[in-house]
C-alpha positions as YAML, in Angstrom:
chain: A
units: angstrom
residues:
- id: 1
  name: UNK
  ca: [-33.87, -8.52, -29.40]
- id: 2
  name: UNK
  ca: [-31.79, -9.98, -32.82]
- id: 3
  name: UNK
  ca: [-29.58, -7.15, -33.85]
- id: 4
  name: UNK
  ca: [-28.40, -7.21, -37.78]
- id: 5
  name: UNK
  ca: [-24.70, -7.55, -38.19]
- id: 6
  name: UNK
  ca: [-23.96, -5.10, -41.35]
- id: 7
  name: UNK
  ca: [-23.03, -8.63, -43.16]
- id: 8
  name: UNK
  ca: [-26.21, -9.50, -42.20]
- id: 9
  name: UNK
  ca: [-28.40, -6.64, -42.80]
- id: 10
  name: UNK
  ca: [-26.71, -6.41, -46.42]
- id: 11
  name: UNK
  ca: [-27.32, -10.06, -47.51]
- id: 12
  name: UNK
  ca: [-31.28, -9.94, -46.19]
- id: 13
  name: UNK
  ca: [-31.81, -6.70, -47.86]
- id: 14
  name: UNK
  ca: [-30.54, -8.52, -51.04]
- id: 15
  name: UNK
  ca: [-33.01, -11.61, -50.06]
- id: 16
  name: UNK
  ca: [-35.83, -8.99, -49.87]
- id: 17
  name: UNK
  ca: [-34.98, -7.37, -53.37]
- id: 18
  name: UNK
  ca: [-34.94, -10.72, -55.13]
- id: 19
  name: UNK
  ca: [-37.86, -11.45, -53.20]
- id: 20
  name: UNK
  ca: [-40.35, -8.15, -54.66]
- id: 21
  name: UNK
  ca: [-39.01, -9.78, -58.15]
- id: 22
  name: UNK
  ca: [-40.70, -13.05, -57.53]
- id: 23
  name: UNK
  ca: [-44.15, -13.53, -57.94]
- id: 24
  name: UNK
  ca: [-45.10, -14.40, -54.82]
- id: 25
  name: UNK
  ca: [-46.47, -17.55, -55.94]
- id: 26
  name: UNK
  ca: [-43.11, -19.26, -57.37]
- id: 27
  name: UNK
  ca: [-41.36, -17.91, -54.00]
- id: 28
  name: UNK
  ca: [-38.91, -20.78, -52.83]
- id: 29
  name: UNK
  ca: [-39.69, -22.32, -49.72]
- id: 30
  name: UNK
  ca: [-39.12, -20.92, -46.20]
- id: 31
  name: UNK
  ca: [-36.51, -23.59, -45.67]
- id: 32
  name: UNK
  ca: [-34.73, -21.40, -48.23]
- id: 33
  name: UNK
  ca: [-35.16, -18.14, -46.38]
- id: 34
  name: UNK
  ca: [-32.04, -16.31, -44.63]
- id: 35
  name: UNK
  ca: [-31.56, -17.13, -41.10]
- id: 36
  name: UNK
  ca: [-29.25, -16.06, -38.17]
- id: 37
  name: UNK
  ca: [-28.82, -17.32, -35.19]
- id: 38
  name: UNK
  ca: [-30.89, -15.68, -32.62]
- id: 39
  name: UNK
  ca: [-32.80, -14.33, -34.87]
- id: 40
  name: UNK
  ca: [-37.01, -14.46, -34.28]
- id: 41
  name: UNK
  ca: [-39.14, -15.39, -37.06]
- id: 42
  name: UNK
  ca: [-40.30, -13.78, -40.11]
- id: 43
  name: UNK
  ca: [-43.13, -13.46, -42.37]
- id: 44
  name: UNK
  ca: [-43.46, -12.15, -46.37]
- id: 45
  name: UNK
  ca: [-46.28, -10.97, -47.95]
- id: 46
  name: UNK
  ca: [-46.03, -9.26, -51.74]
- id: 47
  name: UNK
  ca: [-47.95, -5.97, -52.48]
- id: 48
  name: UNK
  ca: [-48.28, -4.14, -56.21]
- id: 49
  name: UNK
  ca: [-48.65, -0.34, -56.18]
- id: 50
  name: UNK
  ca: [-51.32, 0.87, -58.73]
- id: 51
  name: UNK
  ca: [-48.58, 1.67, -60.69]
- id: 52
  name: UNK
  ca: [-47.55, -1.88, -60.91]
- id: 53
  name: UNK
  ca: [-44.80, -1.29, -58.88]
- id: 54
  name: UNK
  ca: [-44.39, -4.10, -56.45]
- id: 55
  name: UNK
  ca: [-42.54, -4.34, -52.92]
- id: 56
  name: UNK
  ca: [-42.46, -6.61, -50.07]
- id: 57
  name: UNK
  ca: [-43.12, -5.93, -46.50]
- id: 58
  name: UNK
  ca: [-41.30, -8.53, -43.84]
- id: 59
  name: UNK
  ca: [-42.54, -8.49, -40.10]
- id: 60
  name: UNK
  ca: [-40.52, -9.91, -37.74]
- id: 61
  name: UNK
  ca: [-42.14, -12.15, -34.59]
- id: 62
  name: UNK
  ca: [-40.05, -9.74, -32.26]
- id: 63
  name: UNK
  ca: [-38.25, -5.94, -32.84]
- id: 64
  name: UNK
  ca: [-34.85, -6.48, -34.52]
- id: 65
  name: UNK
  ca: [-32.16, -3.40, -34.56]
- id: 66
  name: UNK
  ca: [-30.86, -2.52, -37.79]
- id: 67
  name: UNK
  ca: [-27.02, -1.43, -37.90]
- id: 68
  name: UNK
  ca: [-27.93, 2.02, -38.54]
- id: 69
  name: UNK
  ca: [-30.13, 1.93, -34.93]
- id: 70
  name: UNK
  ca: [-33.59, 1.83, -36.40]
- id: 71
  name: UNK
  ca: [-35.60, -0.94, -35.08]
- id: 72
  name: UNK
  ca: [-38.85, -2.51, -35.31]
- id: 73
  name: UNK
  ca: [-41.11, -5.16, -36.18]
- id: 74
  name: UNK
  ca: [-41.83, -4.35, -39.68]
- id: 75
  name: UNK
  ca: [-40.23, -3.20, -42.81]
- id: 76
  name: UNK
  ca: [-40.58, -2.55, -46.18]
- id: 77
  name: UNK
  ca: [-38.72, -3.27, -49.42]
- id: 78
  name: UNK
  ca: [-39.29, -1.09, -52.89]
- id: 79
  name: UNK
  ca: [-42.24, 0.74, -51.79]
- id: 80
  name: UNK
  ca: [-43.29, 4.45, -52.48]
- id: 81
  name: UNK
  ca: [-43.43, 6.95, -49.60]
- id: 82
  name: UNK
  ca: [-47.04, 7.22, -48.66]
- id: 83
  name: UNK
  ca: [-48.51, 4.05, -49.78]
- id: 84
  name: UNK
  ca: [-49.90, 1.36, -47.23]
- id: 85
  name: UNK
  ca: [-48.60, -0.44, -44.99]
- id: 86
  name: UNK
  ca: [-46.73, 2.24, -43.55]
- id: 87
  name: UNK
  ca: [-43.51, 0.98, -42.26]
- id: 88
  name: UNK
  ca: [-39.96, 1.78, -42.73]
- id: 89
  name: UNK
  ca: [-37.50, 0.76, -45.43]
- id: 90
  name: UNK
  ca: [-35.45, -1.80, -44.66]
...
């Protein structure tokens, strides 16, 4: 399991913020992405709230632990509490 340094937690967490402000579309190439070593793969995908809000959810190949002791697979970044996919913030 890839654990999150707090330097490292803090800079992805910035990656994922840029990222919900990116159309999804112009989003720079996975070569670009943040990576540690040890840590598993990752996917993106982009999601708009029917308010037009819009937040990205990241899911991670294997469970990662977050500094604070959460871990999981998948995690979310700008979303409103109840609205699909359910996962926690990041």
């Amino acid at each position: 399991m890839f654990t999150f340094s707090e330097s490292q937690y803090n800079e992805f967490d910035k990656f994922l913020s840029d990222m919900k402000g990116i159309n999804w579309g112009t989003w720079p190439p996975n070569d670009n992405w943040p990576h540690y070593a040890g840590m598993t793969g990752y996917s993106l995908n982009q999601y708009e709230q029917d308010n037009g809000k819009v937040f990205v959810v990241v899911k991670f190949d294997n469970v990662v632990l977050l500094p604070d002791g959460r871990k999981g697979k998948r995690f979310h970044c700008g979303k409103s509490r109840n609205y699909q996919p359910n996962c926690e913030r990041f």
